[in-house]
C-alpha positions in Angstrom: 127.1 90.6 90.3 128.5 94.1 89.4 128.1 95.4 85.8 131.6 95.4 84.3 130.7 98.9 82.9 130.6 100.1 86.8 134.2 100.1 88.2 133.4 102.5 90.8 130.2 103.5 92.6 130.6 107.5 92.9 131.1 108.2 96.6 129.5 110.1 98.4 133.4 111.7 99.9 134.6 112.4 96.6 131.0 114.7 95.8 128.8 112.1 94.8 125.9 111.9 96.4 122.2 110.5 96.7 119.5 113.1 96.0 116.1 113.4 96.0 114.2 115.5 92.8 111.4 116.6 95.0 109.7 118.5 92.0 109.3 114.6 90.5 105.9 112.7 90.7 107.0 109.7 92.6 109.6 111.8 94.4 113.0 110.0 92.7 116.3 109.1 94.0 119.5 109.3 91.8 123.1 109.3 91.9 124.7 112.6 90.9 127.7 114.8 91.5 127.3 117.3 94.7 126.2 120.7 94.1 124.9 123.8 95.7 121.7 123.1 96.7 119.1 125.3 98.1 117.2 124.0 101.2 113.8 122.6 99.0 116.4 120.6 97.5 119.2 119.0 99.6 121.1 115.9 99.3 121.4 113.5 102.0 123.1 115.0 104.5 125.4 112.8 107.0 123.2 114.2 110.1 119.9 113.6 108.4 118.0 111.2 106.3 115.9 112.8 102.7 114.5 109.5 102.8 113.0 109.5 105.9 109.1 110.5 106.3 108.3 113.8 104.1 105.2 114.6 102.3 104.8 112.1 100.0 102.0 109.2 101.0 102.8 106.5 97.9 104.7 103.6 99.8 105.0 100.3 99.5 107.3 97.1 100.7 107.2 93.5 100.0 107.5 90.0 100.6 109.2 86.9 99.3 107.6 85.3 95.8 105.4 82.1 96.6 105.5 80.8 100.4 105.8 83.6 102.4 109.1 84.0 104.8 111.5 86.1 106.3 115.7 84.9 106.4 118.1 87.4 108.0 118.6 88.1 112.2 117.1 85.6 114.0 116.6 88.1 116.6 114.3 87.2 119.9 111.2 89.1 119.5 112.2 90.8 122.8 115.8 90.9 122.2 117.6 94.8 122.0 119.9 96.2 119.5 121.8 99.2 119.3 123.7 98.5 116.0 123.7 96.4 113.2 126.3 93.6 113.3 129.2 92.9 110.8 127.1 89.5 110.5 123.8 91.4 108.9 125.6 93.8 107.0 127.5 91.1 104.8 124.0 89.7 104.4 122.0 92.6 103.5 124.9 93.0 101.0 124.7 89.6 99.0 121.1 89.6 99.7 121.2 93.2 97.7 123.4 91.5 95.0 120.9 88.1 94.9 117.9 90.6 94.1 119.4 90.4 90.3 120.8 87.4 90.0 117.3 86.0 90.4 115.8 89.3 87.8 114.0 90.8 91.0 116.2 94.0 91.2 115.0 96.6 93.9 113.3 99.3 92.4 111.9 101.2 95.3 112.8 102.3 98.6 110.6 102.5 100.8 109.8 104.3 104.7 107.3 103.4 107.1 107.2 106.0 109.9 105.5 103.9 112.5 106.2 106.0 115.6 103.8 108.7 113.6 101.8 106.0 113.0 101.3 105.0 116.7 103.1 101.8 116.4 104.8 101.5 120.0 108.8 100.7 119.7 108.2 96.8 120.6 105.4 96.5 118.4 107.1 97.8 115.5 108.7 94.2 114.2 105.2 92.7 114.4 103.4 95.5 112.3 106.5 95.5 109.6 106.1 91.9 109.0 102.2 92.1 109.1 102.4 95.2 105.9 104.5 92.6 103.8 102.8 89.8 104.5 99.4 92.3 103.1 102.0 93.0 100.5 103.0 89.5 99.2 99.8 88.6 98.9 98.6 91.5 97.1 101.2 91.2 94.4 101.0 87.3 94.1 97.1 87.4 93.2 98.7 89.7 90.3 100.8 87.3 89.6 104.2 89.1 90.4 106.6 87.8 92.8 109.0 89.9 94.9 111.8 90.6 96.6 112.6 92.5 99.7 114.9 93.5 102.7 114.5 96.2 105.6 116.3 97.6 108.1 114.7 98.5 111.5 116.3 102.3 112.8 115.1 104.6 115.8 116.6 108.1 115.9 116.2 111.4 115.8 112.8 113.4 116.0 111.5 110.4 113.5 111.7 108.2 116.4 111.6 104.4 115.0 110.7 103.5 111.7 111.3 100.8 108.7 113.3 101.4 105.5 112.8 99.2 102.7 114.4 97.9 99.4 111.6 96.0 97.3 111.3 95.2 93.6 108.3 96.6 92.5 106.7 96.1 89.6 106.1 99.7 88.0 102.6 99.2 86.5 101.2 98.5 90.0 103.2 101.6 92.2 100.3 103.6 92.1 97.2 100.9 92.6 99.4 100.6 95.8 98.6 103.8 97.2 94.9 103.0 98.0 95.7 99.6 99.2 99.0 100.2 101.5 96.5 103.1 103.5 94.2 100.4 104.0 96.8 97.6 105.8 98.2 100.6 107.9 94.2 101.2 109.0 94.1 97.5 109.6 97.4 97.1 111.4 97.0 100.0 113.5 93.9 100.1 114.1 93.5 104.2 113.7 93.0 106.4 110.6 95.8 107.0 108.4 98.5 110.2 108.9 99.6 112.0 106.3 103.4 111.5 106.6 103.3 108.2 107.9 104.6 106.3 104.4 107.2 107.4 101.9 108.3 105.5 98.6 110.7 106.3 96.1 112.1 105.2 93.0 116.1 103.6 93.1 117.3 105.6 90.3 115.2 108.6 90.2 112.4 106.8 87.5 110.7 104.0 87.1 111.9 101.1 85.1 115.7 102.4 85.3 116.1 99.2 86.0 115.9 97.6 82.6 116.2 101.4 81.1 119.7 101.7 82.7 120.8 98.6 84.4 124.5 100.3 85.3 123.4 103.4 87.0 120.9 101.7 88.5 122.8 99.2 90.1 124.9 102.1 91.1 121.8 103.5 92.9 120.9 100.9 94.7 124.5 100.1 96.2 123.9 103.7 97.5 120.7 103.1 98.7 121.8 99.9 100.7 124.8 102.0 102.0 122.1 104.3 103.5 119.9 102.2 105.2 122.8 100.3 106.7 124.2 103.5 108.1 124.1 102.2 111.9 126.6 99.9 111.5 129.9 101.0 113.0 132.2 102.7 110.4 134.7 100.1 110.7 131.8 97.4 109.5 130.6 99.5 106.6 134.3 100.6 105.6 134.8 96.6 105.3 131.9 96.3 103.6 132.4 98.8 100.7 129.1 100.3 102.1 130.2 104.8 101.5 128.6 105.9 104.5 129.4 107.5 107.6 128.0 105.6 110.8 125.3 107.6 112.6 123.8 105.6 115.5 120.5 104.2 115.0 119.4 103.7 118.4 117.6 101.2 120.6 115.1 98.4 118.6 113.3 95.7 120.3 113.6 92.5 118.3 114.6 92.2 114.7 116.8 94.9 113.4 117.0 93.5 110.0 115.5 90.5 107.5 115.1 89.6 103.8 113.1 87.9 102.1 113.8 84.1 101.7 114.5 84.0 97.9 117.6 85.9 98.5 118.5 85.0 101.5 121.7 82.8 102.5 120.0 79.5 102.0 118.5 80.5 98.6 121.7 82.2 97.9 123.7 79.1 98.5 121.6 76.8 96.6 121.5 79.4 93.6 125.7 79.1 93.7 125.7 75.5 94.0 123.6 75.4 90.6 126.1 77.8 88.8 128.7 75.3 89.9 
């Protein structure tokens, strides 16, 4: 559900824009009006992505709270994409929205570089699902469920990679760094790269989420209308989703999933109680 203090996300055609502060420790993401920026500090550009692999190594993603499973494109594990479908973008969308209804708002965004990480293209579904599976169960021996979608790309010099949205609990962001090296060992079998893993905070800090539930929220609609970029314009204009299209490229399997407690099953079932 949208704040009722939020009539209007600022967009990214009328000089809003998503930026990164890279002098911050956790390397933030905010909402703020376009300005002149020099180089070490751009906003996202339409022909590039600030989120995409930099020099940060703190990542994480996530998995559903309790059982684990994944809702979303019940792609073949074989099957290729070029684009995500009308379909997937309305359920990354209300899957977004769910996050909060059920007070597991996404509080990081997070990208796994596998290409850099030597993850072949049609390996790349198996070794996504295999870091938030490590994930879930991390955070549930913590006692901490979670939340999470992703969106599979491959484009550009970065070659393929994962974006996530997660809700992360703050306290245990940086216990994560250690950890999230050690599944990527495991999973790939090779040392970890510098470069390979970048997370960030929706909002630009930590805990905006409680600290500032409206511009947060606004945030995170922007950082869903990024990762959802390969859809074709016409799909994301429907959508509300203020970003240009910018073709994602080829992916082998599943292009996109959530987690099960929001996805269309839970989110139906959640409605039907409210009824």
């Amino acid at each position: 559900m949208m704040p009722a203090a939020v009539s209007r996300i600022p967009r990214a055609r009328d000089g809003g824009a998503l930026k990164l502060h890279r002098g911050a420790t956790f390397g933030e993401v905010s909402i703020a009006p376009l300005q002149p920026q020099s180089p070490a500090n751009a906003p996202f550009a339409r022909s590039g992505t600030a989120l995409a692999i930099n020099n940060l190594t703190l990542g994480v993603a996530a998995q559903s709270a309790g059982k684990p499973g994944r809702g979303g494109a019940r792609n073949r594990g074989n099957r290729p994409s070029h684009e995500l479908k009308q379909g997937q973008i309305a359920n990354l969308s209300a899957s977004e929205g769910h996050s909060r209804n059920i007070g597991l708002p996404f509080t990081r965004m997070i990208t796994i570089h596998w290409k850099a990480a030597g993850v072949p293209l049609e390996g790349m579904a198996a070794a996504t699902g295999l870091f938030i599976d490590y994930l879930t169960r991390w955070l549930a021996r913590r006692g901490h469920r979670i939340a999470w979608l992703w969106v599979h790309e491959n484009a550009g010099d970065k070659g393929w990679h994962c974006h996530v949205l997660a809700s992360i609990p703050a306290d245990l962001v940086k216990p994560l760094v250690g950890a999230q090296k050690r599944w990527l060992r495991t999973i790939t079998g090779k040392p970890y790269k510098a470069k390979v893993i970048r997370s960030d905070p929706i909002g630009g800090r930590l805990r905006l989420e409680t600290g500032n539930p409206v511009l947060h929220f606004a945030n995170a609609r922007a950082a869903l209308a990024y990762i959802c970029k390969g859809a074709p314009q016409a799909v994301l204009d429907t959508a509300g989703l203020d970003r240009q299209h910018k073709p994602q490229g080829l992916i082998i399997g599943r292009r996109c999933s959530t987690s099960q407690n929001i996805g269309s099953t839970a989110r139906k079932a959640h409605d039907a109680k409210e009824e």
